[in-house]
Gaussian input, Z-matrix of N, CA and C with variables (Angstrom, degrees):
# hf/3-21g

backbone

0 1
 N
 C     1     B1
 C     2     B2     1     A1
 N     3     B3     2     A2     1     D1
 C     4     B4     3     A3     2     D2
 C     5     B5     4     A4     3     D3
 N     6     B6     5     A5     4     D4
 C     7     B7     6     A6     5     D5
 C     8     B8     7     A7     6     D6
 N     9     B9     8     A8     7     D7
 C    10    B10     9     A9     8     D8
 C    11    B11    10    A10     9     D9
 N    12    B12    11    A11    10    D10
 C    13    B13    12    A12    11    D11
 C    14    B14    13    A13    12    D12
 N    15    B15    14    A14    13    D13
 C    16    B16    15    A15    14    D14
 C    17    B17    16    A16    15    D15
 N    18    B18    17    A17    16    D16
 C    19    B19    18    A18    17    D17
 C    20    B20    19    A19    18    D18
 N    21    B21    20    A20    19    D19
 C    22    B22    21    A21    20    D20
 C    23    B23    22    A22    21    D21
 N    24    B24    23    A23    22    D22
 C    25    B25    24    A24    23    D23
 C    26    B26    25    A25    24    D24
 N    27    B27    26    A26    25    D25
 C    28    B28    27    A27    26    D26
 C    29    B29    28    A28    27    D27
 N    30    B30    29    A29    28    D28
 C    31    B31    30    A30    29    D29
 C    32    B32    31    A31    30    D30
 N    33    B33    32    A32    31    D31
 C    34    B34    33    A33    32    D32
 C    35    B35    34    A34    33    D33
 N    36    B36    35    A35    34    D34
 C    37    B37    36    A36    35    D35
 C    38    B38    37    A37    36    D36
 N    39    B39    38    A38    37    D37
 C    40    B40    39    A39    38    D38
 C    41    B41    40    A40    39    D39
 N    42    B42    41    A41    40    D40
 C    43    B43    42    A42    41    D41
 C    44    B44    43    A43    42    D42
 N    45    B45    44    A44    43    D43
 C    46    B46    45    A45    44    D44
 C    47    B47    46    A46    45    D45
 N    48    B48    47    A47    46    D46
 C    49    B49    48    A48    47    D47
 C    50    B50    49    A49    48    D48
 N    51    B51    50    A50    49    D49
 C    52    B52    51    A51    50    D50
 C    53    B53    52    A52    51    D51
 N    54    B54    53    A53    52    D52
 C    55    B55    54    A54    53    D53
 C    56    B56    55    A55    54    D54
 N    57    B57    56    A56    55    D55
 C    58    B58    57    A57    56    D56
 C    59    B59    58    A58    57    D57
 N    60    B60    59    A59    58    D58
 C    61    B61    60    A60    59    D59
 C    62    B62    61    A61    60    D60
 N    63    B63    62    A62    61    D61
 C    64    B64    63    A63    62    D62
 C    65    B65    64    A64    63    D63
 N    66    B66    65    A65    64    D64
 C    67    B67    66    A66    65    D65
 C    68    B68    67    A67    66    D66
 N    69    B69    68    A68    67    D67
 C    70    B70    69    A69    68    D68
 C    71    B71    70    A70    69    D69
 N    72    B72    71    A71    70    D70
 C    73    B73    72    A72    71    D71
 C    74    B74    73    A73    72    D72
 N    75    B75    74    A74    73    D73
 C    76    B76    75    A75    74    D74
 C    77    B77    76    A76    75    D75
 N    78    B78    77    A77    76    D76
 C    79    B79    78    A78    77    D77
 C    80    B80    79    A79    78    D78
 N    81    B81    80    A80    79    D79
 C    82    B82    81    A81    80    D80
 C    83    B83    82    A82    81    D81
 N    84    B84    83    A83    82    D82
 C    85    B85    84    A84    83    D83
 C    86    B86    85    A85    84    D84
 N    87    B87    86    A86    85    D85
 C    88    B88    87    A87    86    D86
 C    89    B89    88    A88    87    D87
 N    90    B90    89    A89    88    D88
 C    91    B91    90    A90    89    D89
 C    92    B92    91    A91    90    D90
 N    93    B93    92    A92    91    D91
 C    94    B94    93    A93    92    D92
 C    95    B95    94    A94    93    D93
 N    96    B96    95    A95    94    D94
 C    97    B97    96    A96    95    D95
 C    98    B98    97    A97    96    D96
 N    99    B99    98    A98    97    D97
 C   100   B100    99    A99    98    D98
 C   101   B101   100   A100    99    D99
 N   102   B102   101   A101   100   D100
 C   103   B103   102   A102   101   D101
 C   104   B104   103   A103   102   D102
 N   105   B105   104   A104   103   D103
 C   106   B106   105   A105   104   D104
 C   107   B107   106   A106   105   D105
 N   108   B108   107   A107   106   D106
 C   109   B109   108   A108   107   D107
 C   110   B110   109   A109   108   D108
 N   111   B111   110   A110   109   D109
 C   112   B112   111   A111   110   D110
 C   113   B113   112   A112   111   D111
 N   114   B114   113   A113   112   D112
 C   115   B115   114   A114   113   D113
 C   116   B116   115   A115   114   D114
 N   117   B117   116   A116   115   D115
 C   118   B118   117   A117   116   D116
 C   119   B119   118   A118   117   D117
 N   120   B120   119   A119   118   D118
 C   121   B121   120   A120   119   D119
 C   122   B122   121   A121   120   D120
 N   123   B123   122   A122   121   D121
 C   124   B124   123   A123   122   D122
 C   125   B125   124   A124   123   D123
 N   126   B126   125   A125   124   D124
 C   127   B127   126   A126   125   D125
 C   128   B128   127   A127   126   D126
 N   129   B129   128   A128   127   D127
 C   130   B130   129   A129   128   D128
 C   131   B131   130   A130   129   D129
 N   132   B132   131   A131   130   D130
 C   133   B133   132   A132   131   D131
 C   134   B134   133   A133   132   D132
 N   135   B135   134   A134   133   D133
 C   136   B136   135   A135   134   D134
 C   137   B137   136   A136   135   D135
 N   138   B138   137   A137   136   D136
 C   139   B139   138   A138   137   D137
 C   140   B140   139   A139   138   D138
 N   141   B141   140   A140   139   D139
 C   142   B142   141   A141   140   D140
 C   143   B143   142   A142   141   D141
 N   144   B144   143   A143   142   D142
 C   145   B145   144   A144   143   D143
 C   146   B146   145   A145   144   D144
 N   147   B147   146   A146   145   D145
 C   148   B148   147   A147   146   D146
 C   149   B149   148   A148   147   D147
 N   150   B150   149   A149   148   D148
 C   151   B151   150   A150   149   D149
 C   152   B152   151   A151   150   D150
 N   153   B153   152   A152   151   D151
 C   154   B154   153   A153   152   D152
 C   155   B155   154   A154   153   D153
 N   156   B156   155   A155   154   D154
 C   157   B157   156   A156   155   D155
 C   158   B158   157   A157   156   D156
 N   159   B159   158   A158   157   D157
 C   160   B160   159   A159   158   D158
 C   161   B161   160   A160   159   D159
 N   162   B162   161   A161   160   D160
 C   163   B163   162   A162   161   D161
 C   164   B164   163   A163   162   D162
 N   165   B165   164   A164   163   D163
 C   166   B166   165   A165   164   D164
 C   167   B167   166   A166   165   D165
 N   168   B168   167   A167   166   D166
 C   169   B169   168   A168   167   D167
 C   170   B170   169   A169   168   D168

   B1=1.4450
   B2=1.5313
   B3=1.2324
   B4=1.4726
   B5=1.6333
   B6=1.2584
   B7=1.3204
   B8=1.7678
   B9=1.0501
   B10=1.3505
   B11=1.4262
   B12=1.4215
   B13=1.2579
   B14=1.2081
   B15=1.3636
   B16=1.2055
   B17=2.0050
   B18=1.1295
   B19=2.0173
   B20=1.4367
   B21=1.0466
   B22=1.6223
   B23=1.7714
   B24=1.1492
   B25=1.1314
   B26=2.1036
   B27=1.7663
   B28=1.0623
   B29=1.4321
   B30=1.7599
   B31=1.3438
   B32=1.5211
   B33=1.6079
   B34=1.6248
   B35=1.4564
   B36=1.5000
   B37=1.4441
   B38=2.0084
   B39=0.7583
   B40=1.4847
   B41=1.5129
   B42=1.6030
   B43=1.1361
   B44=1.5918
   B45=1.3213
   B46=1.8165
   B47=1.6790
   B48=1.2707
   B49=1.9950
   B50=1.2786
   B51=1.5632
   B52=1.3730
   B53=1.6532
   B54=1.1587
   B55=1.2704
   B56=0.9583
   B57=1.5813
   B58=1.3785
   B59=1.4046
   B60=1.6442
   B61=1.3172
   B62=1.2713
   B63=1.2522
   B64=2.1482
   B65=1.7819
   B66=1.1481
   B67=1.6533
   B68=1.5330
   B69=1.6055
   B70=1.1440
   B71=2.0062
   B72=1.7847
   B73=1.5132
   B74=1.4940
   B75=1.5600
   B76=1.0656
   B77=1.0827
   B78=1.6398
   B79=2.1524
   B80=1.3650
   B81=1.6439
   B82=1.4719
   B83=1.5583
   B84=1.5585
   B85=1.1221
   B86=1.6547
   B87=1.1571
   B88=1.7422
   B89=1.4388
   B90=1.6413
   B91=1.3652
   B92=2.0374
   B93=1.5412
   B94=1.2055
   B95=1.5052
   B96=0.9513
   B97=1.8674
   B98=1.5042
   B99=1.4442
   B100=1.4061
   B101=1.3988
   B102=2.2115
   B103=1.5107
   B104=1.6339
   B105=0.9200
   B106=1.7968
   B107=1.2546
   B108=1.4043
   B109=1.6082
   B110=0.9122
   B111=1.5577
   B112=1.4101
   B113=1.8947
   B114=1.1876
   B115=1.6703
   B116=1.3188
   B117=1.5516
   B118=1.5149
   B119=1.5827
   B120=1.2217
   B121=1.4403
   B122=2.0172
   B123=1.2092
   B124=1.7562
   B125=1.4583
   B126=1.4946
   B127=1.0904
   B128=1.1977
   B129=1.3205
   B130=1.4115
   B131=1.5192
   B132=0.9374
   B133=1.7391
   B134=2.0418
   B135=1.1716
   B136=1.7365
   B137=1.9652
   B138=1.6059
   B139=1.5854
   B140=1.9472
   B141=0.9537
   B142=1.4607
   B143=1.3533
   B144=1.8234
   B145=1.6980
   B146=1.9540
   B147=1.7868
   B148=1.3208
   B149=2.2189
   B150=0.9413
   B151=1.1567
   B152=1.5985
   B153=1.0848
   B154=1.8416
   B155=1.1623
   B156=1.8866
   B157=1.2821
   B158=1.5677
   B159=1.5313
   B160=0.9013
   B161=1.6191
   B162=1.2747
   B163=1.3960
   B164=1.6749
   B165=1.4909
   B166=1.2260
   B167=1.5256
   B168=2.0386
   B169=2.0075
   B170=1.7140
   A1=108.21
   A2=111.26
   A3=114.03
   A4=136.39
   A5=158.73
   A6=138.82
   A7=106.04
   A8=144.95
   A9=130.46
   A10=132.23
   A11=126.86
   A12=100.72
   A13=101.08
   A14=132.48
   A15=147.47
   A16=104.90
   A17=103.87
   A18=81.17
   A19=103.24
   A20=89.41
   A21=132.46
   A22=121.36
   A23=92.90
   A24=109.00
   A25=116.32
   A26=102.65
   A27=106.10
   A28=152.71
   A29=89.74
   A30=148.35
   A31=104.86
   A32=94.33
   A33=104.20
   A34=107.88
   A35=127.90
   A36=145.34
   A37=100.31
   A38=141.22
   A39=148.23
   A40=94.93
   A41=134.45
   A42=140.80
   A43=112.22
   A44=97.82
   A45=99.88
   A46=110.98
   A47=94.82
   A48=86.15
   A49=123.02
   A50=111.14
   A51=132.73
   A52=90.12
   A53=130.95
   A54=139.18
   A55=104.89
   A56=130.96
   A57=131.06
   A58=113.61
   A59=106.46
   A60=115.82
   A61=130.07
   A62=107.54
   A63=122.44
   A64=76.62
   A65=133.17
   A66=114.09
   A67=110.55
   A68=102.75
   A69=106.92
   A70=130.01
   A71=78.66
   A72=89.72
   A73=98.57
   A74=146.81
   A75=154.20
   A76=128.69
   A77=114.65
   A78=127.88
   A79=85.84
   A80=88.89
   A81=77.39
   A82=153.55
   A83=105.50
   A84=122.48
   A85=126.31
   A86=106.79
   A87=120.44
   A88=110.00
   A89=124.41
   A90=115.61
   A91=95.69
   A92=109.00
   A93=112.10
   A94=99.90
   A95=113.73
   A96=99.58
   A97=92.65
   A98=139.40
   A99=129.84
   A100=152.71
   A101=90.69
   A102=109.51
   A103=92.73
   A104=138.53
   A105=153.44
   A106=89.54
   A107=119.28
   A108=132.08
   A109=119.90
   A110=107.44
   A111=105.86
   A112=131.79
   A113=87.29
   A114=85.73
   A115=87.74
   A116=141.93
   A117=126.61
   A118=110.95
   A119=107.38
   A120=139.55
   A121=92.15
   A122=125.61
   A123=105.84
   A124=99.16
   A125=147.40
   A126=132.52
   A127=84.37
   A128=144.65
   A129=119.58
   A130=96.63
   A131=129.40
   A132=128.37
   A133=94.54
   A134=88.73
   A135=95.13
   A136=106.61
   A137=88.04
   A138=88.70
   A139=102.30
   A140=124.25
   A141=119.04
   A142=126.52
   A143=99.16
   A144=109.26
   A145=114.01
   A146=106.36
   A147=97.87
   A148=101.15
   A149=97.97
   A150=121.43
   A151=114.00
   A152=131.72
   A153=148.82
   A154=89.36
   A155=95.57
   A156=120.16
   A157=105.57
   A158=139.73
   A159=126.52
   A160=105.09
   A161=115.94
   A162=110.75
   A163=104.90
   A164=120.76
   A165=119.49
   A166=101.07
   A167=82.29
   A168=79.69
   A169=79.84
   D1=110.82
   D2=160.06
   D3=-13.71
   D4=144.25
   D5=-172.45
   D6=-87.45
   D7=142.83
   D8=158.79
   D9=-20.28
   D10=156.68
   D11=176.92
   D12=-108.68
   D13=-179.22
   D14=-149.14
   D15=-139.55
   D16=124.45
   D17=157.89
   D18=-123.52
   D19=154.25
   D20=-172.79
   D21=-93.04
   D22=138.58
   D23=-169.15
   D24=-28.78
   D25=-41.06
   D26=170.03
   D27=-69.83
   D28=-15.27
   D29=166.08
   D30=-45.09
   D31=-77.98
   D32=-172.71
   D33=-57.90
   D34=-70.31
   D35=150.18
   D36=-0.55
   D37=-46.89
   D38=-159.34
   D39=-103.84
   D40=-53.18
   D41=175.65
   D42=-52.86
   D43=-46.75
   D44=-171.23
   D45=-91.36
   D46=-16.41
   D47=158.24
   D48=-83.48
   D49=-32.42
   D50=178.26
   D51=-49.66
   D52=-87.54
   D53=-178.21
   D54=-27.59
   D55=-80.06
   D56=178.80
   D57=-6.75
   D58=-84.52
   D59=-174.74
   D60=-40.70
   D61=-27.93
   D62=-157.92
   D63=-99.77
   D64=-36.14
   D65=168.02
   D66=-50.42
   D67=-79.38
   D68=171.14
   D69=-0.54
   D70=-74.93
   D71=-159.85
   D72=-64.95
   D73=-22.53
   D74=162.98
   D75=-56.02
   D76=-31.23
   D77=145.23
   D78=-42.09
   D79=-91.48
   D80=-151.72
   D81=-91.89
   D82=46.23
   D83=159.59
   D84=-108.45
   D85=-7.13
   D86=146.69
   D87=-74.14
   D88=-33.61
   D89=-167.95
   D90=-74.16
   D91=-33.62
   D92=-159.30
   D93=-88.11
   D94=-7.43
   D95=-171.22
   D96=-102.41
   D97=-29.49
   D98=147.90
   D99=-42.55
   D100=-2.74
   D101=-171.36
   D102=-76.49
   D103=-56.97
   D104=167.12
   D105=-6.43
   D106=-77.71
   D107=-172.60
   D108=-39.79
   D109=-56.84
   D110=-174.47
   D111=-74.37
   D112=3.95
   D113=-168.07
   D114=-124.89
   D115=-24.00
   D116=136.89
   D117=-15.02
   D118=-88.39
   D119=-161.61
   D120=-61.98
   D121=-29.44
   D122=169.75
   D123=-79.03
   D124=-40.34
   D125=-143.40
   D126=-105.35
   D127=-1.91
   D128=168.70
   D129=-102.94
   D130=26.30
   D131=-176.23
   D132=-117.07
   D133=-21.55
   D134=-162.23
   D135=-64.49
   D136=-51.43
   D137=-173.12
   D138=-72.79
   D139=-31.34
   D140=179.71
   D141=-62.19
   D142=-42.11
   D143=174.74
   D144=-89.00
   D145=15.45
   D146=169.73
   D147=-117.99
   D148=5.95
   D149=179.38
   D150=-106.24
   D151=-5.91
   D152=164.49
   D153=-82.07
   D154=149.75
   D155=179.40
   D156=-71.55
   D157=172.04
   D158=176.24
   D159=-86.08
   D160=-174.04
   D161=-174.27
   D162=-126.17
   D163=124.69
   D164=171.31
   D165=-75.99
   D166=145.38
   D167=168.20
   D168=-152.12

């Protein structure tokens, strides 16, 4: 039977950037597939909030 394997220091180092990144790229491709939305949702806010009464203060 073979001995176990072991990881190595370079191992982990490669694992925890690996991760890093695949987080990363997962921000920001929720941040980027929400850009659509968001500028939907201003230009349909635009004609309604220039069309409101003004507001006394």
């Amino acid at each position: 039977m073979p001995p176990p394997k072991t990881a190595t220091v370079a191992a982990w180092v490669w694992a925890t950037t690996e991760t890093v990144a695949v987080i990363a790229l997962v921000v920001a491709g929720s941040w980027y597939s929400g850009v659509p939305t968001r500028r939907r949702s201003a230009s349909a806010a635009a004609p309604a909030a220039a069309e409101a009464e003004p507001v006394q203060v």
